[in-house]
Structure formats: C-alpha cells, structure tokens
N, C-alpha and C positions, 0 to 999 in steps of 0.2 A: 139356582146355579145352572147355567148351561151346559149341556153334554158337549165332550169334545168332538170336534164333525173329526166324521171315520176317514175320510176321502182326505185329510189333510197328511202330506208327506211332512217325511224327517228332515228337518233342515240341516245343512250341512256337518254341523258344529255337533250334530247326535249319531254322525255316521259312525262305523268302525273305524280305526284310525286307519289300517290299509287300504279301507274304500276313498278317505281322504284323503291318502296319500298317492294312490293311484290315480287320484282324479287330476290333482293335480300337476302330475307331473307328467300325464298324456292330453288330457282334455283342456286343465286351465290355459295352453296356447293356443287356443282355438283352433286349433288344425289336426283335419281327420288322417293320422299316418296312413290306414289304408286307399288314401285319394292322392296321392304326390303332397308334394313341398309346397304345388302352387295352391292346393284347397287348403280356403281357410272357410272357415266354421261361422257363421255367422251368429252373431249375439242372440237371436232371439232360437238358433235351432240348441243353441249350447244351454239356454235358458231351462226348453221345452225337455232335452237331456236330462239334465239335471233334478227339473224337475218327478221326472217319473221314475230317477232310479232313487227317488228319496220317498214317493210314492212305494216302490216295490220294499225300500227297507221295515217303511211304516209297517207294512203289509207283513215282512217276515216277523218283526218284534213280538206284532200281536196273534200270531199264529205259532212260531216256535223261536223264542228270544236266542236259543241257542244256536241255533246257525248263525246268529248274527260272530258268533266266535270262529268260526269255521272260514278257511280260505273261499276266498268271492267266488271262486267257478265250481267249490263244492255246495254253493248253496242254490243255484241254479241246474237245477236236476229240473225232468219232465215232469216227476209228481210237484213239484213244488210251484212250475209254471203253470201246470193244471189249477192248481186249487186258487191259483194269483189268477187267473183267467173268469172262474168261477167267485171271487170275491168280485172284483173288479163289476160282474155282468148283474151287479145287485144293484151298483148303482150308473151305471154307464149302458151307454149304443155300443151294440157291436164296431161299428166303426170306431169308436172311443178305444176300446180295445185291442183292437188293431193296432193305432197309433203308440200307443204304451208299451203293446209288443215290440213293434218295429225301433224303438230307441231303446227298450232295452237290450234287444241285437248291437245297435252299435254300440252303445257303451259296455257291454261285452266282450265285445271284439278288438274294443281300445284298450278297454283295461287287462285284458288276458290276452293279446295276439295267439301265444302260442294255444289256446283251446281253439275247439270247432264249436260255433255257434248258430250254425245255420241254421238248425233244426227249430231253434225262434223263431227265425225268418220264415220258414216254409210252415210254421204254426200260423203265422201271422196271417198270410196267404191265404191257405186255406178256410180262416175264420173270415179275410175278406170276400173271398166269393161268394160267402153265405148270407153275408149282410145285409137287409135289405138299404135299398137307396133311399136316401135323406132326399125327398122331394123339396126343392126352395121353389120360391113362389117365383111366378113369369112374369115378368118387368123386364122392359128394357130402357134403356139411357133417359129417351122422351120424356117419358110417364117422369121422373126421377127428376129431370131438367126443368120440367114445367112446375112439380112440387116446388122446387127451391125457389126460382123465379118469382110464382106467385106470393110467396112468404115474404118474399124480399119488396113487394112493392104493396103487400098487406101493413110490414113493419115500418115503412115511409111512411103510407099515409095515416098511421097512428091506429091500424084497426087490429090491435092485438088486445089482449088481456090484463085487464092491472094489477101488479103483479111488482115488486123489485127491480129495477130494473128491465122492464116487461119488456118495452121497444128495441133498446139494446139488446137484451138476449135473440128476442125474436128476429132480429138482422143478423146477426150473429150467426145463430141455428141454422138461418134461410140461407147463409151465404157460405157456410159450411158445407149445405146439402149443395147447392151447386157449382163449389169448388169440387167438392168428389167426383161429380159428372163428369167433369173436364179434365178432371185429375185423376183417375179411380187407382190413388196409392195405397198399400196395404195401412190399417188405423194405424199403427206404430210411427211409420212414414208421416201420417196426416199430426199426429200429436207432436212430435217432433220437429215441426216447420218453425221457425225462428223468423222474426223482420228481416233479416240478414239473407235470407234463401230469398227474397223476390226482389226482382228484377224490372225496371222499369226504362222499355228504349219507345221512347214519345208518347205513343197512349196503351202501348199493350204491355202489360207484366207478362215476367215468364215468371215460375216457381221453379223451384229445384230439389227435389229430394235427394238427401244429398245418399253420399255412397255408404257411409257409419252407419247409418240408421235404415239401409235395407237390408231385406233378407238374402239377396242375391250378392250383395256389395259392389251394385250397378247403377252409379247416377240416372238419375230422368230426372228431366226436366218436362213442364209444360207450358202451355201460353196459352190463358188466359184472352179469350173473347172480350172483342170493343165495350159490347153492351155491358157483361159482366165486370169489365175492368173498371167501371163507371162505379157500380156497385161494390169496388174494392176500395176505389179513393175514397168514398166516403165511410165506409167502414175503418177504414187506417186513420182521416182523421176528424173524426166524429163519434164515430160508434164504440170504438175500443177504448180510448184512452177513458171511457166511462167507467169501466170497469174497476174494482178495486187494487190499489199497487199494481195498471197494468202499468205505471211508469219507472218500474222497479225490476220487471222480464222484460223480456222481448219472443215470448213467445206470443205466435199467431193468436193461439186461441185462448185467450184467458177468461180464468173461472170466476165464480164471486170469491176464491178461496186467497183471492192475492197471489195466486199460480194459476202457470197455463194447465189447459184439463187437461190428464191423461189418457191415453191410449184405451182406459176400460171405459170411463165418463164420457168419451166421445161414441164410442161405440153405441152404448148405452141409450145416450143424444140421438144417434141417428135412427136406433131402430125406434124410438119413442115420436120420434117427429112422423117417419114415413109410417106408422101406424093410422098416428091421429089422422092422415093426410089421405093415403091411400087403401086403410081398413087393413093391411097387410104389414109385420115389421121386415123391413128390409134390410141387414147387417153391412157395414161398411165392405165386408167380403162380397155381400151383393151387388157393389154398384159395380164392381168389377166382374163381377159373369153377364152385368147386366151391357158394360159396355163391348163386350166381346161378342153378346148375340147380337147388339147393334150391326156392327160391321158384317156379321154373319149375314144377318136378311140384306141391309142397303146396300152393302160393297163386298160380294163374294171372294169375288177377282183378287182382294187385295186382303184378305182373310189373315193373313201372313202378317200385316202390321199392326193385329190384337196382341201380337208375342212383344213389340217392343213396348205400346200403348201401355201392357201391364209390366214391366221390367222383368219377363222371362227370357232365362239364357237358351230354352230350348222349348221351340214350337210346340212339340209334342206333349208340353206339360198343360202350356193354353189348349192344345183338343181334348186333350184326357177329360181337365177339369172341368173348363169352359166352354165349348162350344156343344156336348152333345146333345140337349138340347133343341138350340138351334140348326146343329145339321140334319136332326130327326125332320124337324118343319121345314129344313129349305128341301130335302129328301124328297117328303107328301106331296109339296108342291110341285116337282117335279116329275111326281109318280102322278098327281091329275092331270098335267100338262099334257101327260104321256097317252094319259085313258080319255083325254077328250080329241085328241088325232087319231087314237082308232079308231074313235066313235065316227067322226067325221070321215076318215076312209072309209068305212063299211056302210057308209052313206051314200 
C-alpha cells in the first residue's frame, strides 16, 4: 500500500465551508478587488492560488485539525506560519517557499480585506533575500534552433530509433523544439495551440496564442520562418494525422493517447529531448530566458522588444527575470573593452 505524498493539498470539496465560501465569492471571479475592476486574474495564477491555500489547509489538519474550526484570520497567526514555513523547507527550495508565502498573502487579503496581512508578505521578502539563486544552465536561442532543426532533417531522412511511431514522434519532438525557438510561449500557451490558431498568408504561418490561455490575458502572435514553415506543411499533412484519433482534436500536438499532450508531457518532452541533445535539460521556461539573452548580446539597442517577444505587460519583469544574466556578460565585456583602451593609452 502506498503512503500518502505529504506535499499533497486539500482539494477543494475538504475545505472548511467558510473557506469555500469565501473563495468563491471573492476569488471564483477572477478578479483581485485589491487591483481595480480592470485586473482580472488569470487562470493559471487563480490555479497556482488555490492550489497553496489547499496546500496550507493540508498543512493545518495535520498539525492541529482544530483550527481548521476557527475563523480563517484566527488561524493564520505568526506561530502557525512559522511552523508552515518550517514543514514546507523539508521538502521544498527556499524559493518554493517564497512563492507559497506570497499567495497565501493574497488570498488573505481577498478573503479577509478587513485584516492586515502584510507581515506574510514582508516574511516572504525577507526569506527571499536569503535564498540562494537557482543557477539555470547558459543557452541561448542558437544552440536550442540548431537542436530542433537537426532533429527535424534526422526524422526525414529516417535516422531515428525504431520505436512506435519512431519517425512521427521524432518530427514531432524536432518541430516542437523549433517552434518554441520562434515562439518562446509559456508550455500552457504551447499545449494549448489548436489547428485553428495558424495562419497561413502564401508561404509563412503565423501562430497565435490566443489571449484565454495566457497568463498576462495578452494575445501574441508569431511568424513562423520560410524554412521552418516548410517543415510545418509537412508535419500538418503528413506527420500528424499519423498519430492516433489526431482526426478527432485539432489540437497541435497530439499524443499516442488519442489527445493533444498536456502542458506537463510537453514540458517533460522538451527537457528530455534538450538533454539527450545538448547533455543539459532545458525547461520550456528556458527557451524563453534563452531567447531574451539572445537579443541581449546581438541587438542591445533594441533589448526592449524581449518584453513583447515574451507577452510581458511590463519591461522590468523581462530584466528582473530575464536578462541578468546576460547583462552581467554584455557588462564584462564592456569592462574589457574599457581595460584594453587604458592599456593602449598608457602605451
């Protein structure tokens, strides 16, 4: 008999009834009262919500079941976020932690307006400056472009592995990894893509992530290069309809499962491919730091259009996360540029 995983939250239906009732009669409209009437919530942050205040319940039941009786803001005391901090770091990154803090701030603050909650927040804070940094591996767009490409003209010429389906998957996979290159939309986005999102005016497709299915609730679209568009016609009508019931979705990327993959299975996909490939796994989050240090080193000047590239509503979210990095090395370079004109003046 399997032991129950600890790290599994309460799903909704085991909440207290006032936490369910609260939820949804603040949270269930998607929209955060403390941001105006125009912010609405997007599905995956209401998701991410939810999930950790069913994480933090799990958390109360099996440490003291009787709070869970107790009104919601009397169970959220200091000692009680102490000891939820310290469960938590048994199996999580401080960074992990953080994030868990910081939503259970807002769904505090939603569900109780009239309490003061900050002191989460500034818990939360404070545990991030401690944290150390999650090093991801340096790749940029190239490396990432030339993996899929050559996958993509391994799987033509039939030098893949036999295997179910071997050739189709492997175009598939190849053409996957260098859609995200050109596309670098969050996996949600990428799983989500339907026949219906591409676009075809003479020989270039555009794609469109549509505005439902991002986190920002901000269409992009993209277009789809000559060469690679080449490698889409035949994938549309060659390679896909291979797959099993793909005549029965119309989602992009279907599985052997008779459905399109999801959002974990693609993820999954890509860091298994860019392993085998480049000895490093690279997460679909990666292709997008990867294509923002692109711009970083070859187009400084125009650094600004990594914000729209990735569908951010505000630049400073692309430097925070994205480029630093990159500006650390465009920086050094700079700083030798600088230390070999002394050299040469004092010559």
């Amino acid at each position: 008999m399997t032991a129950p995983t600890i790290n599994r939250g309460l799903g909704m239906a085991d909440w207290p009834p006032d936490d369910q009732r609260l939820w949804e009669s603040h949270l269930a409209r998607n929209n955060d009262p403390f941001e105006g009437a125009e912010s609405v919530l997007s599905p995956v942050t209401i998701r991410g919500r939810r999930y950790t205040w069913g994480i933090f319940l799990a958390f109360v039941r099996r440490s003291d079941p009787n709070l869970l009786k107790l009104p919601l803001h009397l169970r959220l005391t200091r000692g009680v976020i102490e000891h939820f901090v310290a469960d938590c770091r048994q199996r999580c990154r401080d960074t992990t932690v953080v994030v868990h803090l910081e939503r259970l701030y807002f769904v505090a603050r939603s569900l109780c307006p009239a309490q003061d909650f900050h002191w989460i927040y500034q818990i939360a804070r404070r545990i991030a400056a401690r944290a150390p940094r999650i090093v991801h591996p340096v790749v940029v767009s190239t490396q990432l472009y030339r993996v899929g490409i050559e996958g993509l003209r391994q799987a033509q010429a039939g030098e893949v592995c036999e295997r179910y389906l071997g050739r189709a998957r492997a175009f598939r996979d190849a053409l996957l990894v260098s859609i995200l290159v050109i596309a670098p939309m969050r996996r949600g986005n990428l799983a989500a893509l339907r026949l219906s999102d591409l676009t075809k005016v003479g020989k270039i497709w555009h794609i469109a992530a549509r505005a439902e299915h991002a986190k920002t609730r901000t269409p992009v679209e993209y277009e789809v290069p000559s060469h690679l568009a080449q490698a889409l016609d035949v994938y549309l009508t060659e390679i896909r309809p291979q797959f099993p019931d793909a005549d029965i979705h119309d989602g992009l990327w279907p599985s052997l499962n008779g459905c399109p993959l999801r959002a974990t299975s693609i993820a999954r996909l890509i860091k298994d491919y860019t392993f085998s490939q480049l000895g490093m796994s690279v997460s679909p989050h990666g292709f997008r730091r990867a294509a923002a240090a692109l711009i970083a080193q070859v187009d400084p000047e125009n650094i600004h259009s990594a914000k729209d590239l990735l569908g951010h509503h505000d630049f400073r979210i692309t430097e925070r996360h994205y480029l630093p990095a990159a500006q650390t090395r465009r920086a050094g370079r700079e700083l030798t540029r600088v230390l070999r004109f002394e050299e040469w003046v004092q010559r």
